[in-house]
N, C-alpha and C positions, 0 to 999 in steps of 0.2 A: 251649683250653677246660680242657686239666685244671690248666694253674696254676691259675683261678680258683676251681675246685673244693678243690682244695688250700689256697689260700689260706683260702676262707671255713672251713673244716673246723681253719685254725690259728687265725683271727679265733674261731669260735668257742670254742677252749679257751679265750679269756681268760675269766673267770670272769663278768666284767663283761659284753662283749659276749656270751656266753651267755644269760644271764641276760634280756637287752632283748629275745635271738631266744625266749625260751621264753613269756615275757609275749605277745609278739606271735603266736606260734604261736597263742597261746588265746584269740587275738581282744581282748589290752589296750590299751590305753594308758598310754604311759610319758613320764616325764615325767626329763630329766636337769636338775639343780638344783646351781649351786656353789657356795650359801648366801645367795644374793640372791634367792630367791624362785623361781627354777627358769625355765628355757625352754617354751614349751608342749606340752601333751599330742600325744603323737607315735605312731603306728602304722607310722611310715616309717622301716626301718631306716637305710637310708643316712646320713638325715638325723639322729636318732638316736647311730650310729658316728660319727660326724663333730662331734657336738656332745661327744659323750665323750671323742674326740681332740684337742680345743682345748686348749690351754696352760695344765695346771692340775695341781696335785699330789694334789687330792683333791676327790671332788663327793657328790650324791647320788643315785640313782635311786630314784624313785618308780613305781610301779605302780596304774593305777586300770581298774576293770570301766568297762562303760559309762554305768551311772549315778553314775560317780563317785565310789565311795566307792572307798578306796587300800584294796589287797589289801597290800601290805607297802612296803617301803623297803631299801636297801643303801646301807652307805656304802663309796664304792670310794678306794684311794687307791693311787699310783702308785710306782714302785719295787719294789713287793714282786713273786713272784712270780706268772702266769698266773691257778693256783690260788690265791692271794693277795688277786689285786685288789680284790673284795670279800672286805674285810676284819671288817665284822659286818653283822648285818641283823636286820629284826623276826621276832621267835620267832614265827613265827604256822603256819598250815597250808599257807597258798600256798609260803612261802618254803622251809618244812622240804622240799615236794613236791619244789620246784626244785632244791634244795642236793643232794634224794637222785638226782636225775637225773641232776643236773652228776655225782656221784662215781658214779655206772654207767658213764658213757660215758667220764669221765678217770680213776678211782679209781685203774686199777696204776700209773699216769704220776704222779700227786700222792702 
């Protein structure tokens, strides 16, 4: 039990899969898109992880409340480091809240 625990705890530093867990904490749906229109709205992380770990140098995450309308966007792209992966995102409030969370929980590490 505790690799798993361990595991998710490094799964979440990537910036990227933080990010899918923090939308979904607050009841979103998220949407991973790698310029073809996107996969469909998801709540399911695994499903979600899995679709961000397909064979791609770079995608998008979208974010949307229940009615729909997209709370922000990230573009992730691959190589760079952990804190890296998302590498820009929409200047908005949802994203800025996110960005400040992720640097609480990883800021001395980054």
């Amino acid at each position: 039990m505790e690799k798993e625990t361990t595991k998710k705890v490094l799964d979440l530093k990537r910036s990227d899969l933080n990010l899918i867990q923090y939308a979904l904490d607050l009841d979103h749906f998220v949407q991973i898109d790698y310029g073809d229109g996107g996969e469909e709205k998801s709540k399911d992380f695994e499903k979600l992880k899995e679709e961000a770990n397909a064979i791609c140098d770079e995608y998008y995450i979208h974010i949307y409340n229940d009615e729909g309308k997209r709370l922000g966007w990230a573009f992730v792209v691959y190589g760079n480091e952990d804190y890296e992966l998302v590498a820009d995102y929409s200047a908005n409030k949802f994203m800025d809240e996110w960005w400040a969370s992720y640097q609480e929980k990883f800021g001395e590490e980054i």
